[in-house]
C-alpha positions as CSV (number, residue, x, y, z in Angstrom):
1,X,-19.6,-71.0,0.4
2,X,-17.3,-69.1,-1.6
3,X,-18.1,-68.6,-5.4
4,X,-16.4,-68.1,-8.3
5,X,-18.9,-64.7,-8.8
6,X,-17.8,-63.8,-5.1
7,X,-14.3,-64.3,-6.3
8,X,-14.1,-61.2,-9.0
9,X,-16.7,-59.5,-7.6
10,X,-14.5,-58.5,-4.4
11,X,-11.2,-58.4,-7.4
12,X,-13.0,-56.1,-9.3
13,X,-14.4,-53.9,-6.4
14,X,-11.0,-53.4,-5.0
15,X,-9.3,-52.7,-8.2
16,X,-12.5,-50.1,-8.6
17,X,-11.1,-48.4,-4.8
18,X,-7.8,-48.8,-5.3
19,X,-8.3,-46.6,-9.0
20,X,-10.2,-44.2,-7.4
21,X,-8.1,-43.2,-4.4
22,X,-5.2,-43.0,-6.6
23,X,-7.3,-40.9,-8.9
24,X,-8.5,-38.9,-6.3
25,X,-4.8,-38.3,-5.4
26,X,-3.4,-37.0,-8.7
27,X,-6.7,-34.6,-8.6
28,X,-5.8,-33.5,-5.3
29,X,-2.2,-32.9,-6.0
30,X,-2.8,-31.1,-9.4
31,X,-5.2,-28.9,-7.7
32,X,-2.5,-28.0,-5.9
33,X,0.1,-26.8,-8.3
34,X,-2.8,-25.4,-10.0
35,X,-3.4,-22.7,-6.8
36,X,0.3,-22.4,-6.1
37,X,1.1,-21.5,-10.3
38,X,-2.4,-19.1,-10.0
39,X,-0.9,-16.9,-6.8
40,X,2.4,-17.1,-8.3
41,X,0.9,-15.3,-11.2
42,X,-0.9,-12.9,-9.5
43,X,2.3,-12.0,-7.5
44,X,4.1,-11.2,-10.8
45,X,0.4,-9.6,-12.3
46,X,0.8,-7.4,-8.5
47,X,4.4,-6.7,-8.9
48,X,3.6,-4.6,-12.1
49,X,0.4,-3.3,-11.3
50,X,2.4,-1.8,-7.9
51,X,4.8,0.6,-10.4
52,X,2.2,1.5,-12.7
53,X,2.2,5.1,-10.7
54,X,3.1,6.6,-7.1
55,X,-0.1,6.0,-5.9
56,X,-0.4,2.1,-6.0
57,X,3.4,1.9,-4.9
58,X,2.4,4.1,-2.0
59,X,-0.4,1.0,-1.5
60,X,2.0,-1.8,-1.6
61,X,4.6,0.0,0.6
62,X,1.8,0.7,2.8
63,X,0.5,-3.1,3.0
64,X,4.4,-4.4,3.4
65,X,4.9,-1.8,6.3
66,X,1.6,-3.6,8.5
67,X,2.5,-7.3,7.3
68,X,6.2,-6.4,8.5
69,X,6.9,-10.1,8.8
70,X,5.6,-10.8,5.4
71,X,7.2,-11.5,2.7
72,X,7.5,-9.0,-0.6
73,X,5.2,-11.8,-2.1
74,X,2.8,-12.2,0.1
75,X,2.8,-8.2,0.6
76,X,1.7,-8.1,-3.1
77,X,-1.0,-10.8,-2.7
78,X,-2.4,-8.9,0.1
79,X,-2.0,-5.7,-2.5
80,X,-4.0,-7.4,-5.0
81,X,-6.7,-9.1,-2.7
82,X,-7.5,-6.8,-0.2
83,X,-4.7,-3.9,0.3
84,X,-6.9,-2.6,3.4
85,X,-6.6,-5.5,5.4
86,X,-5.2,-5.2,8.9
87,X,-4.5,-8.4,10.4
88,X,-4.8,-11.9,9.3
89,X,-4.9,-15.6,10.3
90,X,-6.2,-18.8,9.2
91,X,-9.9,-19.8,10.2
92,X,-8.4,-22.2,12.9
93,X,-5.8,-19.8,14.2
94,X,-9.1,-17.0,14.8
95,X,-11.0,-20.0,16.5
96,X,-8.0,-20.6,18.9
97,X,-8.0,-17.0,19.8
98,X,-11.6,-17.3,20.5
99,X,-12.8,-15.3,17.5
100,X,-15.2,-16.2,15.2
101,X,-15.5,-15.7,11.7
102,X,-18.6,-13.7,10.6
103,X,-21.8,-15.9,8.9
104,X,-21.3,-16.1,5.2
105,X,-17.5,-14.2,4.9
106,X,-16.1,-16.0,1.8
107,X,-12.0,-16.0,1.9
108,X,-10.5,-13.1,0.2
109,X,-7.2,-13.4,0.5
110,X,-4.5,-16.6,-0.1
111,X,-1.3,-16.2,0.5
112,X,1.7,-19.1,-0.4
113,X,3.8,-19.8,2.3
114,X,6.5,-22.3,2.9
115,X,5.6,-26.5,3.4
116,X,7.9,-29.6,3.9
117,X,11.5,-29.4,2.6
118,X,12.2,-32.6,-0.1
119,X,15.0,-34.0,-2.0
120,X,16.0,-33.2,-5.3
121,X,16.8,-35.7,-7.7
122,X,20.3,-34.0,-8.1
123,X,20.2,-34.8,-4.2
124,X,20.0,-30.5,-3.8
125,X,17.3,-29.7,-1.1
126,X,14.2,-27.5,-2.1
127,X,10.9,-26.5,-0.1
128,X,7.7,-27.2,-0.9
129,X,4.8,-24.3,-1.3
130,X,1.4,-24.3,0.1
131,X,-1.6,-22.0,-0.3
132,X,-2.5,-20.4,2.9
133,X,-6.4,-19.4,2.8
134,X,-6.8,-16.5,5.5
135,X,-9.6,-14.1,6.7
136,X,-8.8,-10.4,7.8
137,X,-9.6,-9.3,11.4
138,X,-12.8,-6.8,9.5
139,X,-14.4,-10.6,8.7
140,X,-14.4,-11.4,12.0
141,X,-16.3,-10.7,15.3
142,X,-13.9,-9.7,17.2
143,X,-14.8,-5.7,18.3
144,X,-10.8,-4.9,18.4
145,X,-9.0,-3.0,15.8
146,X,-5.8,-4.1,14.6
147,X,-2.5,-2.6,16.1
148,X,-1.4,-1.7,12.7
149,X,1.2,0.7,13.0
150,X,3.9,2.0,16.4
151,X,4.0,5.5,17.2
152,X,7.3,7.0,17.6
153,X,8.6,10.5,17.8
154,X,10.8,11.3,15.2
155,X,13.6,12.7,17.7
156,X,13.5,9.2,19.6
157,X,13.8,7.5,16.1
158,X,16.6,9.4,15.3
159,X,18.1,8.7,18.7
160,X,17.7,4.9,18.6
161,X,19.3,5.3,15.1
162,X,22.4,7.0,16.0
163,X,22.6,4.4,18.9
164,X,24.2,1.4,17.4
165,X,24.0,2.3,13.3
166,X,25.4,0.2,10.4
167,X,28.1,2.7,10.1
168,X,29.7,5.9,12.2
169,X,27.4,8.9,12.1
170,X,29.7,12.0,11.7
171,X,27.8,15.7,12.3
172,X,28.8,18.0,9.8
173,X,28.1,21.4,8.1
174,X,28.8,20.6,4.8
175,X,27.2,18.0,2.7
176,X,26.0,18.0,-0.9
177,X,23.3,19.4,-2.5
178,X,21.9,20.8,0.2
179,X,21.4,17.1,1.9
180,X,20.5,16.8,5.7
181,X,22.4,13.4,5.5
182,X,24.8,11.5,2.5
183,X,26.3,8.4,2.9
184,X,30.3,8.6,2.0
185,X,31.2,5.2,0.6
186,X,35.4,6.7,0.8
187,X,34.6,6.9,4.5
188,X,31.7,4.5,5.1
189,X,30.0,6.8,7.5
190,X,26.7,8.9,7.1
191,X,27.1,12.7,7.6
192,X,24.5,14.7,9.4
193,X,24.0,18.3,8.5
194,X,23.9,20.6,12.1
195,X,21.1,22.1,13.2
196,X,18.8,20.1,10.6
197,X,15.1,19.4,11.0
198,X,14.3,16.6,12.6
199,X,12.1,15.5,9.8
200,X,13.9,15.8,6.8
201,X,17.0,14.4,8.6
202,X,15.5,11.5,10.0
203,X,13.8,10.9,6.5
204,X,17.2,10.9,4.7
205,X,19.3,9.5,7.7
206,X,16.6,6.6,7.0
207,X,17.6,6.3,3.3
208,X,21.0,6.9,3.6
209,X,21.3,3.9,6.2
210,X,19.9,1.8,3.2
211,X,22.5,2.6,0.5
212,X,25.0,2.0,3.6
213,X,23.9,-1.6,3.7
214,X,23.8,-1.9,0.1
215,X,27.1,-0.1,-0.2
216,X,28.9,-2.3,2.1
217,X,30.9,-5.3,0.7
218,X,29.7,-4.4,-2.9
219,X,32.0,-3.5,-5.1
220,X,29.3,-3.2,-8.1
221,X,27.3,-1.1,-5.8
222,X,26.1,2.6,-7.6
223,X,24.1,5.2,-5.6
224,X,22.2,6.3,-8.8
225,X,20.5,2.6,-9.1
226,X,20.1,2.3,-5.5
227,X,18.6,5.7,-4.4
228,X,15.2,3.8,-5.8
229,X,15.3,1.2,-2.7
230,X,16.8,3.8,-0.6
231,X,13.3,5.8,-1.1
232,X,10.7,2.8,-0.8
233,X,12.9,1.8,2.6
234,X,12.7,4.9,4.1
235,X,9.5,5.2,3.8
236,X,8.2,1.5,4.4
237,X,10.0,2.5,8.2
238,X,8.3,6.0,8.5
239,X,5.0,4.1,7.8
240,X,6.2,2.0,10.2
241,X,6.3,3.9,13.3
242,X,3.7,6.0,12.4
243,X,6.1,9.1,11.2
244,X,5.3,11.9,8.4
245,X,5.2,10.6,5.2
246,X,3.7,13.1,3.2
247,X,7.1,14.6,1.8
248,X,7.8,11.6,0.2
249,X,7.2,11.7,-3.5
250,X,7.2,8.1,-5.5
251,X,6.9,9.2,-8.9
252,X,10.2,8.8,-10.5
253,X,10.7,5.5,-7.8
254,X,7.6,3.7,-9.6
255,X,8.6,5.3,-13.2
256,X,12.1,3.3,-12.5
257,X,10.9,0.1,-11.0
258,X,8.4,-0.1,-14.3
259,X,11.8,0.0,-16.8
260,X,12.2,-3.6,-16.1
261,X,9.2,-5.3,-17.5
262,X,9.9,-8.1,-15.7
263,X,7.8,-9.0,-12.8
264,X,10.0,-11.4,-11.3
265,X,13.1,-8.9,-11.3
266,X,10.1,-6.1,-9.9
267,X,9.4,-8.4,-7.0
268,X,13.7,-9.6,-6.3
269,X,13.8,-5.9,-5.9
270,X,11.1,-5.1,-3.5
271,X,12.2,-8.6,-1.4
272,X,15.6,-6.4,-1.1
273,X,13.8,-3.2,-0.4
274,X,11.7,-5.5,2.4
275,X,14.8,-7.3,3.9
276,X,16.7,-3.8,4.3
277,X,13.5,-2.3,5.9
278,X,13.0,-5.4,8.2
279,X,16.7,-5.2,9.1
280,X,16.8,-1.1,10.2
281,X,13.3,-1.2,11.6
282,X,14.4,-4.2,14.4
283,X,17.2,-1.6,15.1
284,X,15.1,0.8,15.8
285,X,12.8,-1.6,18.0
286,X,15.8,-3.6,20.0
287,X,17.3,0.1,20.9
288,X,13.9,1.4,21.7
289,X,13.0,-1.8,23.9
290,X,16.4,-1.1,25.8
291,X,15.8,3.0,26.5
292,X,12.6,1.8,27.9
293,X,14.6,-0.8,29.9
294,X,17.2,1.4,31.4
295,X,14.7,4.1,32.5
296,X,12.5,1.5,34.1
297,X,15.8,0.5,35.5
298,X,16.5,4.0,36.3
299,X,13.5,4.1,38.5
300,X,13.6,0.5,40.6
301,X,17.3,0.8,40.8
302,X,17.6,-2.5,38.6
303,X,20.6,-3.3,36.5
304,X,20.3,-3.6,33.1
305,X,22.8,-6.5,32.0
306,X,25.4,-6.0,29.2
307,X,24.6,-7.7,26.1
308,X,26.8,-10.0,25.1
């Protein structure tokens, strides 16, 4: 028989669940924003740390040149976290590959990546962040080292380069300041000095294909302002295919990205100087993958197909 006591009893204890969960909600969701606003802050905290000096830009390029598919933010994070990390995935995404992560390895690293796309109130559409919590292959018990870095000779860089660039190459003997290549916005074409070594020329081909792209379609574009993300991209792609870096010096490229002050104009920049870098670097890789095509080709007798 059903009491009045039963009666508010089960009210009350509802009322008690229904409080909680929606408690426990709010908590969850400000813990949320809380770790979202905290790597936000250590991205900006990062982005000026990276241009205190050559040497910790040299870091961050380096970290942004084995995440290639990262973003400047998340290169930074990395930076910040563990700059000698190699390769990284989630606990879940190591346990699907079959690896295991060590006995006791606390997460060192959290990275924000993209979540679910909502709704504005204006109506606009925005996109969510989430933090990513994720272990480095060193935490792990796999026996494999990372594939950090391709190894390409310069001469085949330079050839896969001239191949299908951004604008004409045109040889020449006379560039300025003693240049082994110079972009020429009056003729949008890069000029290669004869007889140049392969080195140097590949290192300022590199660069010079960066102002190109910058130089294109932008009638506020100054090679002064842009010789600093020239620099940082020619060297995040000789990083990246495992060419000679030790000519480049960073000094005044760090001494010019500190002017700013402002983290989140430090960290637009290096997104640019990463989107360039990602752009000339899958050049590189599509003409590379079709030279190896053709003399496989070459040797079966195969056709390789036109691309269309």
């Amino acid at each position: 028989m059903t009491t009045v006591d039963d009666i508010f009893r089960s009210t009350s204890a509802a009322g008690t669940e229904k409080q909680a969960n929606t408690y426990d909600r709010e908590e969850y969701l400000k813990k949320k924003a809380e770790e979202r606003a905290e790597m936000f802050e250590l991205a900006d905290t990062a982005a000026l740390e990276v241009c205190s000096g050559p040497e910790k830009l040299e870091e961050y390029l380096d970290v942004q040149a084995r995440f290639f598919l990262y973003s400047a933010t998340n290169a930074l994070l990395i930076t910040a976290q563990m700059p000698n990390a190699s390769m990284l995935r989630s606990f879940d995404d190591w346990k699907a590959a079959g690896v295991s992560v060590k006995k006791g390895e606390k997460v060192k690293i959290r990275l924000i990546m993209p979540g679910k796309e909502y709704t504005r109130n204006d109506g606009s559409k925005g996109t969510s962040w989430d933090v990513k919590k994720v272990y480095d292959i060193s935490q792990t018990t796999s026996e494999e080292k990372a594939k950090t870095e391709i190894r390409l000779d310069p001469e085949l860089v330079m050839r896969c380069l001239l191949e299908n660039p951004p604008v004409k190459a045109i040889a020449s003997d006379n560039l300025p300041n003693n240049m082994c290549a110079f972009y020429s916005p009056e003729n949008e074409s890069i000029l290669v000095k004869r007889n140049s070594d392969v080195n140097t020329a590949l290192r300022e081909f590199l660069a010079e294909m960066a102002h190109a792209t910058l130089a294109i379609g932008n009638e506020e574009y100054v090679r002064e302002s842009a010789s600093d993300i020239a620099t940082c991209v020619s060297y995040i792609i000789s990083r990246r295919f495992g060419l000679d870096t030790s000519k480049y010096d960073l000094t005044q490229t760090a001494a010019h990205l500190a002017e700013s002050e402002n983290s989140r104009e430090i960290r637009g920049t290096l997104s640019d100087i990463r989107g360039i870098a990602k752009s000339i670097a899958q050049t590189i890789e599509k003409a590379h993958e079709r030279m190896i095509q053709q003399k496989t080709a070459k040797s079966t007798g195969d056709r390789i197909p036109d691309e269309r």
